[in-house]
Structures are given as structure tokens and as C-alpha cells.
C-alpha positions in Angstrom: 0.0 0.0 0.0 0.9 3.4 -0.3 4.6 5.0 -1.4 7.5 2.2 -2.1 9.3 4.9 0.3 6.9 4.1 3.2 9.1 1.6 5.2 12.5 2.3 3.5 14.1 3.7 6.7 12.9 0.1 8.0 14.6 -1.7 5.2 17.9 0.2 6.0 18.2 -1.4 9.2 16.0 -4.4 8.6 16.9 -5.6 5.5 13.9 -5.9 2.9 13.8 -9.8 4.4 13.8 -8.2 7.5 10.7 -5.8 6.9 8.4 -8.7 4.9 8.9 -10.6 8.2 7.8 -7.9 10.3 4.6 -7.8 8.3 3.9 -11.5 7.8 3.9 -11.6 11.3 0.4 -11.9 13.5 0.9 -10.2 16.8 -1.9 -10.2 19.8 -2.1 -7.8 22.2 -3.4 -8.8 25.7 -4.4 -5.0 27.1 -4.3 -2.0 25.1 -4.3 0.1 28.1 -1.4 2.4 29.0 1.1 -0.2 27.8 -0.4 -1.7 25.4 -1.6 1.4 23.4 1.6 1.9 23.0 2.7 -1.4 21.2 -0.3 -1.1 19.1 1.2 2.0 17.6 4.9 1.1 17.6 3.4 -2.1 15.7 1.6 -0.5 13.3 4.5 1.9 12.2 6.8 -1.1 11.9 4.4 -2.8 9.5 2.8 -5.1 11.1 -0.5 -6.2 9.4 -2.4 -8.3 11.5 -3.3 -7.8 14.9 -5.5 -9.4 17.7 -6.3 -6.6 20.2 -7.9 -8.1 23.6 -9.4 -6.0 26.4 -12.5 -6.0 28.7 -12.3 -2.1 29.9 -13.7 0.7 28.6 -12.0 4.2 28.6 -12.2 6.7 31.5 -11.2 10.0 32.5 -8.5 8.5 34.4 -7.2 6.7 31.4 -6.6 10.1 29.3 -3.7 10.8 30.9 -1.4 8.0 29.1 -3.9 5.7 26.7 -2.4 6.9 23.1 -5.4 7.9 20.8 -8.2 8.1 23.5 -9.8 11.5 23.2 -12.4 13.1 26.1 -15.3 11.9 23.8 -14.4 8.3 24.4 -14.3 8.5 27.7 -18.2 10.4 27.4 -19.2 7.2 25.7 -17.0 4.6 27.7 -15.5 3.2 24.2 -14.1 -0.2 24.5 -10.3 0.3 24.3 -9.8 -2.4 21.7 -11.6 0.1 19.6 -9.4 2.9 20.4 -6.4 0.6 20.1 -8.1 -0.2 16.4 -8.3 3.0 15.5 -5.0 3.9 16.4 -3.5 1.2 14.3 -6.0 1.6 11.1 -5.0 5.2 10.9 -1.7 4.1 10.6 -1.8 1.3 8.1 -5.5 1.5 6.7 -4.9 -2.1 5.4 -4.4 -3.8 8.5 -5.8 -6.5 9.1 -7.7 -6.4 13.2 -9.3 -8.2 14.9 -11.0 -7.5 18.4 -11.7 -8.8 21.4 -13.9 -7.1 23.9 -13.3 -10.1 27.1 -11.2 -11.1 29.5 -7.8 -13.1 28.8 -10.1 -16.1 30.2 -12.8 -16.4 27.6 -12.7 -18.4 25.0 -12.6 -15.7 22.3 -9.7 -14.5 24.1 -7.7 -17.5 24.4 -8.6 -18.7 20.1 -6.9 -14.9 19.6 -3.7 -15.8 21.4 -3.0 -19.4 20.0 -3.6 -18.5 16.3 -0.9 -15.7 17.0 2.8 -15.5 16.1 4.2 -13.7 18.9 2.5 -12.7 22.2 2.6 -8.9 23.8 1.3 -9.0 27.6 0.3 -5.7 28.4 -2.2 -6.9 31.3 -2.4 -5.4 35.0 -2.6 -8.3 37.1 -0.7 -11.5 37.6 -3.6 -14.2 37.7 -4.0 -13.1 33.1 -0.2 -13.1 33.4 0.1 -16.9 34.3 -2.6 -17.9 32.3 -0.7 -16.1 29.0 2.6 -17.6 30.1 0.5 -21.1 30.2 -1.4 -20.7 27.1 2.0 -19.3 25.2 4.4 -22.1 26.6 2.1 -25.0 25.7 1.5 -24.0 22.4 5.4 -23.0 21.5 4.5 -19.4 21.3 7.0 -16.0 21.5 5.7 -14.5 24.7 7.0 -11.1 25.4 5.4 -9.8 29.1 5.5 -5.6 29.8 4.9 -4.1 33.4 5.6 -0.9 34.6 5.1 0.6 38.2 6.1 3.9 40.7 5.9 4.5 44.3 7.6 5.5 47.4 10.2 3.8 49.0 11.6 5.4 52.8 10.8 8.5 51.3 12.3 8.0 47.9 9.7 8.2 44.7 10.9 5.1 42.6 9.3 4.5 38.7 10.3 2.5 35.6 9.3 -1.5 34.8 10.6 -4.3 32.8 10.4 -7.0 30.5 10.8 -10.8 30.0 11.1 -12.2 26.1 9.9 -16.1 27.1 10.2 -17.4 23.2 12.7 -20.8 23.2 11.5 -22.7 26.5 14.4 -21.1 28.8 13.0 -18.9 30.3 9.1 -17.3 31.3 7.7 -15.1 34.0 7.8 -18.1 36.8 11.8 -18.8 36.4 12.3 -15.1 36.0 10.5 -14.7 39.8 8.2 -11.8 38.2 4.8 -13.3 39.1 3.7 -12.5 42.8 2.4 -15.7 44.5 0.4 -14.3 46.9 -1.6 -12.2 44.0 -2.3 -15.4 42.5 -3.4 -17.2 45.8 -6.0 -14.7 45.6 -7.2 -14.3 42.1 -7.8 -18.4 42.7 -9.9 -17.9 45.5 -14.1 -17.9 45.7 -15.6 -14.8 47.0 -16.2 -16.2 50.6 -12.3 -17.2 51.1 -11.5 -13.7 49.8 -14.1 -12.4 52.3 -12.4 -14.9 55.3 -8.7 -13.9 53.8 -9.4 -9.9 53.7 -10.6 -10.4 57.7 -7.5 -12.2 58.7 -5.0 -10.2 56.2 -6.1 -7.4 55.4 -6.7 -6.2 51.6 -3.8 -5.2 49.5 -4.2 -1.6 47.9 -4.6 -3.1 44.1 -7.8 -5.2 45.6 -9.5 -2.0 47.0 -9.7 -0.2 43.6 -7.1 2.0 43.9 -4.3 2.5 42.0 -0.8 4.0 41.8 1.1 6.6 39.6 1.3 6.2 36.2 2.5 8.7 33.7 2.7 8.1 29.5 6.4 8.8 28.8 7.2 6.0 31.4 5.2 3.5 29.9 6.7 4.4 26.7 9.9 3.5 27.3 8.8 0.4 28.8 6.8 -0.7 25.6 9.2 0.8 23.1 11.8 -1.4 25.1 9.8 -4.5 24.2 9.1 -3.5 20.6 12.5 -3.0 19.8 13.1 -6.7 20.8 10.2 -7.5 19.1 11.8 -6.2 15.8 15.0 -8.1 16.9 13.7 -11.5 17.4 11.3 -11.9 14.1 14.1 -10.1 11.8 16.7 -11.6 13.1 18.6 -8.4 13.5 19.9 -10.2 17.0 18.9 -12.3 20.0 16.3 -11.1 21.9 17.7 -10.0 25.3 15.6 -12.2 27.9 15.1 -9.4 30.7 15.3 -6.1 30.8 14.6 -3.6 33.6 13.9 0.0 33.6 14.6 2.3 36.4 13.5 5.8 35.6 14.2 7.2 38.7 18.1 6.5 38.0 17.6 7.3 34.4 19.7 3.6 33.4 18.2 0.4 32.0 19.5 -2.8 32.7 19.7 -6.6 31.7 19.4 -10.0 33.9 21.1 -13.4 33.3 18.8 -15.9 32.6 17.4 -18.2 35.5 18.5 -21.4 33.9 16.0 -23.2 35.7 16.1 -26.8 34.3 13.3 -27.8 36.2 10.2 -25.2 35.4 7.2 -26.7 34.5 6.4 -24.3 31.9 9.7 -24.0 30.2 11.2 -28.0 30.5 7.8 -29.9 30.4 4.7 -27.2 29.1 6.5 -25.7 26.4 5.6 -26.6 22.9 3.2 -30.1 24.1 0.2 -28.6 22.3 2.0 -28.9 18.8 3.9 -32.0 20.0 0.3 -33.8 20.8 
């Protein structure tokens, strides 16, 4: 579509290989909130022609602060961010290829979006959808690349930045990487009444009450413009994917981790890749 020029600064770095891999590629997008709006974007100016968006929240005021392409009126009408997301992306590259997904990560819908993917972006808020995308990718052999980003006060020191884990060849995910919070997934597990018996004994965490923390657009940018750029590395081929990477703004450095080599995960050594092996 469009001018032969359109991607050629792409090609200079890419390779024209390079580029038709970018847009043969099918990427889903689980949350195309503050993250994941931006990945959308970064997507569609790399070229990528067919994306799964997949989000059960509509947008609010609160949102307007870092969702890329919401606009007050959407927040009026409480548009579904998948549509924003879409919109976003179709302005971009008017012949891509979208398909959304107003629902959970849990529903069915959700899930037949993931597996029929390529490659994986996790853009979700809570660890509970991360698991279940780190199951549903490592069983069915897929590239799973998982965003979060965070701020907050620590002795009196304001702390912000976030990370990223590339899970795409079985040696490494989001359990042997320690980045998924057990007690957050003891109690996404749990019925309403043990919630109701834990909260009485516990206490309830802040993220369970409703409320929620900083979060600021140019932040989240660099965490999802971190992940895209390894993206771009692993389906060209430009160079290895860099497994982890971590983002501390309030030092202005970003910084990589050795792999876990944990031999013995369940969803690297034994989960990965039965789906196609059954």
C-alpha cells in the first residue's frame, strides 16, 4: 500500500527480508491500556498487518492521561479500548488486518486470539492473566514477550520504571524469571467467601481495594518501546532477543538479567511446545 518509500528507513536497518517478516507476522495484544496502546502503535509503524487486540475495559477520564489515541469523547461514551487501540492502528496502516476482542484473557474468544498468534505482547495489569498467558504461550510453543511498569515511594524516595521478559525458546518465562507475585495469584484463585475470610484475617492489598498508583505516558513508553525493539530483533533476526530487561527511571539507566536457567520449570522443560507435540 501506499509510497514504495513508506518503510525504507525500516529496510535500511532491517533488510527488505527483515521488513516482509515484520509484516507477515500476527501479533496479539493482551491490554491495550497504557502499555499496550503503545505497542499497538509502535506495531503499526513497523508494518505489522495483523493484529489481535484483547481488552475487557472501557476508557475513562482517568485513562486520558497515558492511553495513546483516547480523546475526552471516548471517555463520554466509555468506548471499549480495543476500539481505540483499532483506531490507532487503522489510521496508521488502513490495510491492516484487526481483529477484536472485547473479554477477558479467560474467555474463550480470548484465548482462540492468542494461540492462532505468532508472537504474544502482555500488556495486562494483574498477575492471575499473566500466568494464564505464560500457560497458554508455553504449551502451544509461542513467543511471549510480558511488559509491566510501576512507581511508588520507598523510605521517602519516589521510585518509577518497569521491565520486561522475552519467554520465546522454552528457557525462560515469567515463573523462572520470579516476576509473578504468589500471593496475588493465591487470591485471584480464591471464591468470594475465602477472599471475604482472607481480607478479615490479612487485610486487603491496595490493588484489591480499587485503587491505583502513579502512572505517567512517557514511562510506559519507554517500557513498551523497550519490548518492541526486541520484538523487531527477534522476528528479523537483526539479534537475539535480550531475555530481561529492567527499567529504572528514577536513575535514568536500564539494565539486563542473566537468565534463571531453571532446568526444572514446569512451563519451560515440560509445558513448552506439548500442544504442537500432541
Amino acid at each position: 500500500m501506499g509510497s514504495d518509500t513508506r518503510f525504507d528507513r525500516n529496510v535500511r536497518l532491517f533488510g527488505a527480508a527483515g521488513q516482509s517478516k515484520i509484516e507477515a507476522t500476527h501479533v496479539a495484544v493482551a491490554g491495550v491500556g497504557g502499555l499496550g496502546s503503545h505497542v499497538v502503535q509502535q506495531l503499526a509503524h513497523l508494518g505489522v498487518r495483523k493484529l489481535s487486540l484483547i481488552d475487557s475495559d472501557v476508557v475513562e477520564d482517568s485513562n486520558l492521561n497515558r492511553l495513546i489515541g483516547a480523546i475526552p469523547e471516548d471517555a463520554d461514551q466509555q468506548r471499549p479500548k480495543v476500539e481505540v487501540a483499532r483506531r490507532v492502528a487503522q489510521a496508521i496502516r488502513p490495510d491492516a488486518e484487526i481483529r477484536m476482542v472485547f473479554a477477558p484473557v479467560d474467555t474463550p474468544d480470548a484465548i482462540q486470539a492468542v494461540v492462532t498468534a505468532d508472537i504474544v505482547f502482555g500488556c495486562v495489569d494483574n498477575d492471575p492473566a499473566r500466568l494464564l498467558l505464560t500457560e497458554i504461550t508455553s504449551r502451544h510453543g509461542l513467543a511471549y514477550i510480558d511488559l509491566a511498569s510501576d512507581a511508588g515511594e520507598d523510605e521517602g524516595s519516589v521510585w518509577y520504571g518497569g521491565r520486561i521478559v522475552v519467554a520465546h525458546d522454552g528457557r525462560r518465562c515469567l515463573s523462572c524469571c520470579g516476576e509473578l507475585d504468589q500471593r496475588a495469584l493465591a487470591l485471584g484463585s480464591m471464591t468470594p467467601e475465602q477472599r471475604a475470610a482472607n481480607d478479615a484475617i490479612y487485610g486487603i492489598d491496595r490493588v484489591l481495594l480499587g485503587t491505583a498508583g502513579p502512572s505517567v505516558v512517557s514511562v510506559n513508553g519507554v517500557v513498551a518501546s523497550l519490548a518492541v525493539t526486541e520484538f523487531f530483533a527477534l522476528v528479523t533476526g537483526l539479534r537475539a532477543p535480550v531475555g530481561q530487561l529492567a527499567y529504572y527511571g528514577h536513575r535514568g539507566i536500564v539494565t539486563t538479567r542473566e537468565d534463571p536457567r531453571r532446568i526444572d520449570c514446569y512451563y519451560c522443560s515440560k509445558l513448552f511446545g506439548s500442544a504442537e507435540a500432541g
